[in-house]
C-alpha positions as YAML, in Angstrom:
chain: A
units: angstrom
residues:
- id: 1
  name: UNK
  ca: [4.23, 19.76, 5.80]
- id: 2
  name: UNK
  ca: [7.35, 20.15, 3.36]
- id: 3
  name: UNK
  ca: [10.41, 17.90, 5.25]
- id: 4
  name: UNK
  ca: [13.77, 19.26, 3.52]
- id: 5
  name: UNK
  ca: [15.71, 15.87, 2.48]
- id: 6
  name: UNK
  ca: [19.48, 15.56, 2.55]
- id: 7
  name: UNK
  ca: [21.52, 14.61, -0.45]
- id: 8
  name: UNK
  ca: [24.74, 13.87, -0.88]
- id: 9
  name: UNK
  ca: [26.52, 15.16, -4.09]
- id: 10
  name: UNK
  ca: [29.67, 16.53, -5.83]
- id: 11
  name: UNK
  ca: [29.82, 20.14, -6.76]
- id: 12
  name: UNK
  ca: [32.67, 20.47, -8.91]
- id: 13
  name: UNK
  ca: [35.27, 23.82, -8.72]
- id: 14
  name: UNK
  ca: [33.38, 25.43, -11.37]
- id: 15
  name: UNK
  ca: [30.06, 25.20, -9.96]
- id: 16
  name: UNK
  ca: [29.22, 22.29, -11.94]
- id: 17
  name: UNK
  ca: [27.34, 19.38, -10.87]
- id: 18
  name: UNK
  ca: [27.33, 15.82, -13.13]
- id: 19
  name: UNK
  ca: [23.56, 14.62, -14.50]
- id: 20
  name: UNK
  ca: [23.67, 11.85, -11.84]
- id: 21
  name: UNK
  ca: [24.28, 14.40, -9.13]
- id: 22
  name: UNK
  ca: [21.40, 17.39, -10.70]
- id: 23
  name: UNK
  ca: [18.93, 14.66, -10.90]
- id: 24
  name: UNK
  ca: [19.30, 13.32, -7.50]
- id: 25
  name: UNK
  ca: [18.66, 17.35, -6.59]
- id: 26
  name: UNK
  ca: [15.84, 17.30, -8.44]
- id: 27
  name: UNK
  ca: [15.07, 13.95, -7.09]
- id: 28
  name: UNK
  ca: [14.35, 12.74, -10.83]
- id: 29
  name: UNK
  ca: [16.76, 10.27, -12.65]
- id: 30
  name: UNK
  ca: [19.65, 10.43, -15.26]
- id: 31
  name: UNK
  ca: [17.30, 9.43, -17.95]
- id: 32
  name: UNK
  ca: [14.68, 12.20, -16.57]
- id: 33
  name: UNK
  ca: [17.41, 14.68, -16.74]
- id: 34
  name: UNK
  ca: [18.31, 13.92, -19.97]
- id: 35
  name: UNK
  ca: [14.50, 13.45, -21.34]
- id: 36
  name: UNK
  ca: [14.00, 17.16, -20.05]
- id: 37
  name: UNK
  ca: [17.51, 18.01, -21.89]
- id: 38
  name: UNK
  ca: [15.83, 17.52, -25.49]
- id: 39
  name: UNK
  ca: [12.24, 18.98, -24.78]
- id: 40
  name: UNK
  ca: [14.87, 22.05, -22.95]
- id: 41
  name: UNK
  ca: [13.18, 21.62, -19.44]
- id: 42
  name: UNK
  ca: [15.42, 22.02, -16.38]
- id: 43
  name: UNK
  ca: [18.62, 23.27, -15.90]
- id: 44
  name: UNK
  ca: [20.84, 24.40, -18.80]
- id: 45
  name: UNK
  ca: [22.94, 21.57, -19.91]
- id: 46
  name: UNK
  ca: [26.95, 22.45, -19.73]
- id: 47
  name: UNK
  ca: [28.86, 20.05, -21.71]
- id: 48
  name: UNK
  ca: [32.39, 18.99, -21.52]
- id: 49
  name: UNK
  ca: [34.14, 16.58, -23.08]
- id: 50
  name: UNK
  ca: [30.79, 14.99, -24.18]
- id: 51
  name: UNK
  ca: [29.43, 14.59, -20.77]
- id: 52
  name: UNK
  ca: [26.60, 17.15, -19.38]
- id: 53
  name: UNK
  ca: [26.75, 19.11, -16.39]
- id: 54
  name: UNK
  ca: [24.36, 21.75, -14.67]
- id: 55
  name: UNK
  ca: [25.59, 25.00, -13.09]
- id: 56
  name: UNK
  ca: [24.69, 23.98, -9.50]
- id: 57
  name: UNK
  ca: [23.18, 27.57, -8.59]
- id: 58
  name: UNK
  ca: [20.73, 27.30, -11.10]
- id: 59
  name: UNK
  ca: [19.96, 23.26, -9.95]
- id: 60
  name: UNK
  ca: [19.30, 24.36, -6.49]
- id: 61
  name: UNK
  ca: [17.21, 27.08, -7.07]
- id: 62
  name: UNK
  ca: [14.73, 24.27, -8.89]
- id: 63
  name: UNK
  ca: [14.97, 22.38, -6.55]
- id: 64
  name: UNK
  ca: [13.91, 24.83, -3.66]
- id: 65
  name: UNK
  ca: [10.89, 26.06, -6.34]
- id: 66
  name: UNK
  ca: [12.34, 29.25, -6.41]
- id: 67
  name: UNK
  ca: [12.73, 28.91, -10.57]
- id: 68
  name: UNK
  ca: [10.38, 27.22, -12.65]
- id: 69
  name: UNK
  ca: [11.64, 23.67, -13.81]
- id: 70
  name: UNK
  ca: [9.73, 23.65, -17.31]
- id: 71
  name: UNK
  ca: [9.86, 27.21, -18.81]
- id: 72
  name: UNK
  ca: [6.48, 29.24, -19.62]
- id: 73
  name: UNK
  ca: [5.48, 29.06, -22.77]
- id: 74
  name: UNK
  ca: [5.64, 31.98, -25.41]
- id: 75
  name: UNK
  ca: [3.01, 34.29, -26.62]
- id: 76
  name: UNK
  ca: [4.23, 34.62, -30.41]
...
């Protein structure tokens, strides 16, 4: 049975959410969400000001399985 866990976290004016705050969406941790930053899994990175945010739409809709957290590979 899938129980739907309450989290706590700062959603910036923009729609932005910090990598502390997308992780704990994603229930995975800072270093996770950066690890899946370089292999370009998970949300699209924003930065600013050499920090990295996530557009919290995008975030939310991984973390409710409605988008695919590692992206399908290519047929080249």
């Amino acid at each position: 049975m899938d129980e739907e866990q309450r989290v706590k976290i700062r959603i910036l004016p923009d729609n932005r959410v910090s990598r502390v705050d997308g992780g704990k969406m994603l229930n995975r941790t800072p270093k996770t969400m950066a690890d899946w930053k370089t292999k370009g899994w998970g949300p699209r990175p924003i930065m600013v000001g050499g920090r990295v945010f996530y557009d919290y739409h995008e975030t939310l809709s991984m973390a409710r399985g409605e988008k695919p957290i590692v992206p399908k590979e290519r047929d080249w």
